[in-house]
C-alpha positions in Angstrom: 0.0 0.0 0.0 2.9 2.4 -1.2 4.2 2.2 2.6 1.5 4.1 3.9 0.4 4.0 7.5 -3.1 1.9 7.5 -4.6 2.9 11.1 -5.5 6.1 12.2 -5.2 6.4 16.4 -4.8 10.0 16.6 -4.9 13.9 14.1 -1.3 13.2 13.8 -1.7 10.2 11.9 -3.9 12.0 9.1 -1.5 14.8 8.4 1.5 12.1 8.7 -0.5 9.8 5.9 -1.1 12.7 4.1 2.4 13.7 3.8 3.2 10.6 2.8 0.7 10.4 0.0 1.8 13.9 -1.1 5.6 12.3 -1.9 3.9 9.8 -4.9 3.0 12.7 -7.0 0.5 13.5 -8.9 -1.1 12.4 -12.2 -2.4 14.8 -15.2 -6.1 16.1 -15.5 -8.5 13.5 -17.8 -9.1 16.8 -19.8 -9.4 20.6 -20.2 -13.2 20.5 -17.6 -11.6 18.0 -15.4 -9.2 18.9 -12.2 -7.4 17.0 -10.1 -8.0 16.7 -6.7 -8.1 14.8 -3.4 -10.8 13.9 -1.5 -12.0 12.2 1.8 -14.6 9.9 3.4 -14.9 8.5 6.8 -17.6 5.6 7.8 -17.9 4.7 11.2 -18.1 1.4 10.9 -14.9 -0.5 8.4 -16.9 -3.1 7.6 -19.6 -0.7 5.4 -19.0 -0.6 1.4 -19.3 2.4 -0.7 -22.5 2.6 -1.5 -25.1 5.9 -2.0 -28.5 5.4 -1.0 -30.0 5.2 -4.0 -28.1 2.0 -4.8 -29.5 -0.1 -1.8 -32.4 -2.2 -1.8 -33.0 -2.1 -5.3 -33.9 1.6 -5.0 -32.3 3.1 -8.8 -35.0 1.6 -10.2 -37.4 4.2 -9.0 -34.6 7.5 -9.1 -36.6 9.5 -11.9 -39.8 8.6 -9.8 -38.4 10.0 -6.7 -36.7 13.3 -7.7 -40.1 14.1 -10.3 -42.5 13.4 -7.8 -40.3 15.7 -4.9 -40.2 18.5 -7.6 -43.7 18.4 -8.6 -44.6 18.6 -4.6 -42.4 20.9 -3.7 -41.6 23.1 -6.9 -40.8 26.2 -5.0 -37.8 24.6 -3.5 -36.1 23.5 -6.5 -37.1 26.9 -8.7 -33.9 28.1 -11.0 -31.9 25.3 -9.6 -29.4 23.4 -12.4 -29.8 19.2 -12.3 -26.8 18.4 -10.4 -27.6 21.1 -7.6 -31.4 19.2 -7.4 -29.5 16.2 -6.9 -27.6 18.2 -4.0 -30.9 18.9 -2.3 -32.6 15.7 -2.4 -29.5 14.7 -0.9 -28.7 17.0 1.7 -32.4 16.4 2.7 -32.1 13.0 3.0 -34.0 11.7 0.0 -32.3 8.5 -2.0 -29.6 10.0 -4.4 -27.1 8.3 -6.6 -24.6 11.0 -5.2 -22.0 9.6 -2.6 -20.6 12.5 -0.3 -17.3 13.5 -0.2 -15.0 16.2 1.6 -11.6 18.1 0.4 -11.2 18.0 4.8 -9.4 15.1 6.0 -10.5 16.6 9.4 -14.1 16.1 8.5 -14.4 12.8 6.8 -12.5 11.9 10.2 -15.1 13.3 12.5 -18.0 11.7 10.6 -15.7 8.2 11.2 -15.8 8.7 15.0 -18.8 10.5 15.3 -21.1 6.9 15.9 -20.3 3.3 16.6 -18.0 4.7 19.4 -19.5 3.0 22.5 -20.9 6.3 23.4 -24.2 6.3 25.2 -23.9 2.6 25.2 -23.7 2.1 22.4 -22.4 -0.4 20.3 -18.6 0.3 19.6 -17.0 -1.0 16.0 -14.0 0.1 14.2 -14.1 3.1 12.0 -12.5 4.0 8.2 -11.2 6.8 6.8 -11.2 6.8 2.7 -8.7 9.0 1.0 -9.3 9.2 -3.1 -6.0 10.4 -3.7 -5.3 12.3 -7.5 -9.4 11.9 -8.8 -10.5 13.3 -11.8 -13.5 16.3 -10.4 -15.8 18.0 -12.6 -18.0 21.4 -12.0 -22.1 20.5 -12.4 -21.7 22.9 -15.9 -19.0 20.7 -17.6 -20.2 18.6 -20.5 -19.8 15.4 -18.6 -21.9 16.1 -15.6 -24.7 17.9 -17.7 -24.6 14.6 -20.0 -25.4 12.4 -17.1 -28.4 14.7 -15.5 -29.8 14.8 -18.7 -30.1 11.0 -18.7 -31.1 11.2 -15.1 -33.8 13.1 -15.0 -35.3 12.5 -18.4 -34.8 8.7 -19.3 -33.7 6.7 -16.3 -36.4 4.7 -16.0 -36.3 3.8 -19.7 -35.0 1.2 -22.0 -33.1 2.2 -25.0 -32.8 1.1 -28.1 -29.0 0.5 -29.7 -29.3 3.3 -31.7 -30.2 5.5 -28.7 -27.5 4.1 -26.4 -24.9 5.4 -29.2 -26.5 8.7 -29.8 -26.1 9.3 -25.9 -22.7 8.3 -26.0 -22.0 10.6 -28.8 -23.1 13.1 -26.3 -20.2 12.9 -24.0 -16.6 14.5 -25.2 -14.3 11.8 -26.2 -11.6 13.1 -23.7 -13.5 11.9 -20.9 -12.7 8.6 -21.2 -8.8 9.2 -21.7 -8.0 6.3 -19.5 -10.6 4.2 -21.1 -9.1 3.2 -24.4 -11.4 -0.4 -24.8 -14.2 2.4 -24.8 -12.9 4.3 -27.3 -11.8 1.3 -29.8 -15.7 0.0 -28.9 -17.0 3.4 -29.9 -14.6 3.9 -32.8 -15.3 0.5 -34.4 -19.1 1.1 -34.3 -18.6 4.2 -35.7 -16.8 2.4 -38.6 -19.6 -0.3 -39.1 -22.5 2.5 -38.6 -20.5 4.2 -41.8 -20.6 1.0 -43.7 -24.3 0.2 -43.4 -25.3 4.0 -44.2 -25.9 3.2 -47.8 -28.6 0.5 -46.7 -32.6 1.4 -48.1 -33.5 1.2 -44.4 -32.9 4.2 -42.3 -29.6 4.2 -40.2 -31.4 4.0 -36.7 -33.3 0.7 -37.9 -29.6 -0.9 -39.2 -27.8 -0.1 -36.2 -30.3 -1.7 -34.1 -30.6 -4.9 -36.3 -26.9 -5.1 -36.7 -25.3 -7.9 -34.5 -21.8 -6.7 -34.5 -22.9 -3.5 -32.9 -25.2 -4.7 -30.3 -22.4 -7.3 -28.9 -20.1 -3.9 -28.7 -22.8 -2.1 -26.7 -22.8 -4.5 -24.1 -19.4 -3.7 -23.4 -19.9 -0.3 -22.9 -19.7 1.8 -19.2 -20.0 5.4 -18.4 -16.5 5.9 -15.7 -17.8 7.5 -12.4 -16.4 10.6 -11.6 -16.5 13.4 -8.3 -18.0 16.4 -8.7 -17.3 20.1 -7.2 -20.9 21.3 -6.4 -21.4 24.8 -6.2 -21.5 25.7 -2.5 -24.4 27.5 -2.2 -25.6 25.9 1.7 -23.8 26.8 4.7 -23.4 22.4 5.5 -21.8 22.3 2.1 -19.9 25.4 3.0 -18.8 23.6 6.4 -17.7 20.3 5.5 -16.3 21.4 2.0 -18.5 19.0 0.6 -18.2 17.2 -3.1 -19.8 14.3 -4.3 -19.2 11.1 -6.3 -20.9 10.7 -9.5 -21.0 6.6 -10.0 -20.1 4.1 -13.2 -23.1 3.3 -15.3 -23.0 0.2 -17.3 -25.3 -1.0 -20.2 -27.1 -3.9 -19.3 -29.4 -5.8 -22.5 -32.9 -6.6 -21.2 -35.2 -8.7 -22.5 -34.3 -11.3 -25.3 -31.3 -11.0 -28.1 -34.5 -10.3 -30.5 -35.6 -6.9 -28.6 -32.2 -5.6 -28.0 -33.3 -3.3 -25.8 -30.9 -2.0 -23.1 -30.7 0.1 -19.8 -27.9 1.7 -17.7 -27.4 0.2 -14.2 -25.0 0.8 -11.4 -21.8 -0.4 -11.8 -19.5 -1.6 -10.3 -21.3 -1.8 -6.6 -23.4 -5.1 -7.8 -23.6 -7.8 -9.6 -26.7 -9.5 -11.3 -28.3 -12.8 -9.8 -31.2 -14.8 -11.1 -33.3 -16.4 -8.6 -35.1 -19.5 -8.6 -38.5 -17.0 -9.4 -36.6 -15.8 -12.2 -36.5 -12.6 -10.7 -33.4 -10.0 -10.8 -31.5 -10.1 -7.6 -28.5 -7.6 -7.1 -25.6 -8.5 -4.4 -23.1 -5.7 -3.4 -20.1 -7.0 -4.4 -17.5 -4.5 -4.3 -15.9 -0.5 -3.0 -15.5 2.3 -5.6 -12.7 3.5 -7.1 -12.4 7.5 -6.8 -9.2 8.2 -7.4 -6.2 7.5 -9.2 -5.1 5.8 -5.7 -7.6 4.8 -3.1 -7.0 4.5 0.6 -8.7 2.5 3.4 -7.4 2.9 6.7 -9.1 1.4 9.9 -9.5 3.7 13.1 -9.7 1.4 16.0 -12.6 1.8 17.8 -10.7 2.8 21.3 -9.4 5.3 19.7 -12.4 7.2 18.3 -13.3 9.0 21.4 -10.0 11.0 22.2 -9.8 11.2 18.4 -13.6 13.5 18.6 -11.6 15.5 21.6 -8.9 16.1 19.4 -10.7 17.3 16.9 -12.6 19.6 19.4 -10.0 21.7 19.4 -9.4 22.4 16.1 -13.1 23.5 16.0 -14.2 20.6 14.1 -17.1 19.2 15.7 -21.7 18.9 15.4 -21.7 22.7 16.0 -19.3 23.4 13.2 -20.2 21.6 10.6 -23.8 21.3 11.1 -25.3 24.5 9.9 -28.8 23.9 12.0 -30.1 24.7 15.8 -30.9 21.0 16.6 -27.4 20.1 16.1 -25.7 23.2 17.6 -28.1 22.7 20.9 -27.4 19.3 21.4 -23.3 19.8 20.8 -23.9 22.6 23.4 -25.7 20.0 25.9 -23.0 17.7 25.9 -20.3 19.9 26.5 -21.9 21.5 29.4 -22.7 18.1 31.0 -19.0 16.9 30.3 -17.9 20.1 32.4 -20.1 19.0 35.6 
C-alpha cells in the first residue's frame, strides 16, 4: 500500500498519511473540464461498502420517480436550480440519491468516522474508516460530462433504449472523458466504422444499427467511468464540511431477449446481477469504488475514536461546526456543558 500508515489512532496520523501520500505525486487532468484533486470519506463502521443510498435495496429503479414526484410537490424549492444542484438537495435532505458524499477536509471525513459506533451512550462500539481518493479526476455540475449524465437522469432513467439510442447518448459525451478508457474508445470507434458501412442501406440508419449484431455485442461492453463532482456551495453544510460528491459508473445492461435488444444503464461496479429460482433480478453488493487515481482505506480502532472526537474539538471541528442547523448546535452545546459538571 505504497508504505503508507493503515490505522489512524490520533490527528497526527492523518497529516503524517497525508504527507506521505503527497511524496507519490500526482497524475495529469483527464481533460481541459476536469481537475485533479483529493478527496475524503470516513464511515464509522470498516466493515460498510461504498455505496449511496440510492443504490441499496433495489432503489435506482425508482430514481426519476423520486426526484419528479419531490419537484412536482415541492416546486418552490427547486425553482432556477441546475440538475446536479437538485441532486444536492434531495440529498442533503435525505431523500435516496445516486450522489456519494465526499469532503476536500481530511478533518471532516475523520469526524463523521468517529462520530457513531463509538460506544458512546452505550452504544455499540466497532472500528471506524477513513477513505482517502487520492489524484481523482473532479468536474463542475456545468462541464459537458456532468450535464450529460443529469440529462439521462432526469429524463430517461427509468427507460430502455434502443441500440441506436445508447450510441447517440454516447456521442453526447466529449471523447476526452474517457482518456484512460481506451477499450471504450476502440468499442465506440469500431461502431462508428460499421454505422459508416451500413449507411448506404434502403432502411434508415437507426433501424440498421439496431438490427446489426456486430454493434449490439459492442454495446454491451460499454460503461459510463464515475467521476467526483465540485458542487457549487451554495448551503452553509456544504460550506462547512467542503463538501463534493461522487458521480457513479453506469453500465449498459441488454434486457429482455437478443431479438428486442433493448438496453438500460445500471450501477456499476457496486453489484452484480443474480437470477433467482422465481426468475426474478436479484442484485448483491459485491465490491468499493474506485475514486481516485489511488484509493486508501485505513481502519481507526474503535478505542481510539473517542480522544480522536476530543482532538478534533479543538481544532473547532465538531456537530456545532459543521452542522449548519439549531438542533445540532443545541445538542453539541448539551453535551459539552454536561462533560464540564
Amino acid at each position: 500500500m505504497d508504505n503508507i500508515k493503515c490505522e489512524i489512532n490520533s490527528v497526527s496520523d492523518v497529516i503524517e498519511v497525508i504527507e506521505s501520500i503527497k511524496r507519490l505525486g500526482k497524475i495529469f487532468p483527464r481533460n481541459s473540464e476536469s481537475k485533479i484533486r483529493r478527496y475524503f470519506r470516513g464511515q464509522s463502521n470498516y466493515k460498510w461498502t461504498l455505496i449511496p443510498s440510492l443504490y441499496r435495496d433495489n432503489t435506482f429503479i425508482k430514481e426519476e420517480s423520486l426526484i419528479l414526484e419531490s419537484m412536482n410537490m415541492f416546486p418552490e424549492e427547486f425553482e432556477g436550480l441546475d440538475k446536479f444542484s437538485i441532486l444536492v438537495k434531495l440529498q442533503h435532505y435525505g431523500m435516496k440519491t445516486r450522489l456519494l458524499d465526499l469532503t476536500e477536509n481530511p478533518l471532516v471525513a475523520l469526524y463523521f468516522a468517529c462520530n457513531e459506533n463509538n460506544g458512546k451512550n452505550d452504544k455499540e462500539s466497532k472500528d471506524g474508516a477513513l477513505y482517502i481518493f487520492d489524484n481523482a479526476n473532479s468536474y463542475f455540475p456545468h462541464s459537458n460530462y456532468v450535464e450529460s449524465m443529469m440529462e439521462y437522469i432526469f429524463d430517461a432513467s427509468s427507460f430502455v433504449m434502443s441500440a441506436y439510442n445508447v450510441i447517440t447518448y454516447f456521442e453526447k459525451i466529449p471523447y476526452d472523458f474517457f482518456y484512460f478508457e481506451n477499450t471504450i474508445i476502440e468499442i465506440l470507434n469500431r461502431i462508428k466504422i460499421i454505422s459508416s458501412e451500413i449507411c448506404n442501406s434502403k432502411n434508415t440508419i437507426e433501424d440498421e444499427i439496431n438490427k446489426s449484431d456486430e454493434i449490439n455485442n459492442l454495446i454491451d461492453k460499454l460503461f459510463i467511468p464515475g467521476t467526483a463532482v465540485t458542487p457549487k456551495r451554495n448551503n452553509p453544510r456544504l460550506i462547512a464540511q467542503q463538501g463534493a460528491f461522487y458521480l457513479p459508473d453506469m453500465q449498459v445492461e441488454k434486457w429482455g431477449s437478443n431479438k428486442d435488444k433493448s438496453y438500460s444503464f445500471t450501477p456499476f461496479p457496486f453489484f452484480k446481477l443474480n437470477k433467482s429460482n422465481s426468475g426474478d433480478d436479484e442484485y448483491e453488493e459485491y465490491n468499493d469504488i474506485k475514486i481516485g487515481y489511488r484509493n486508501y482505506k485505513l481502519k481507526i480502532p474503535q478505542e481510539s475514536k473517542r480522544n480522536i472526537l476530543k482532538e478534533l474539538d479543538y481544532l473547532q471541528i465538531n456537530e456545532s461546526t459543521l452542522f449548519d442547523d439549531l438542533e445540532h448546535k443545541l445538542k453539541y452545546l448539551q453535551e459539552k456543558i454536561e462533560r464540564e459538571i
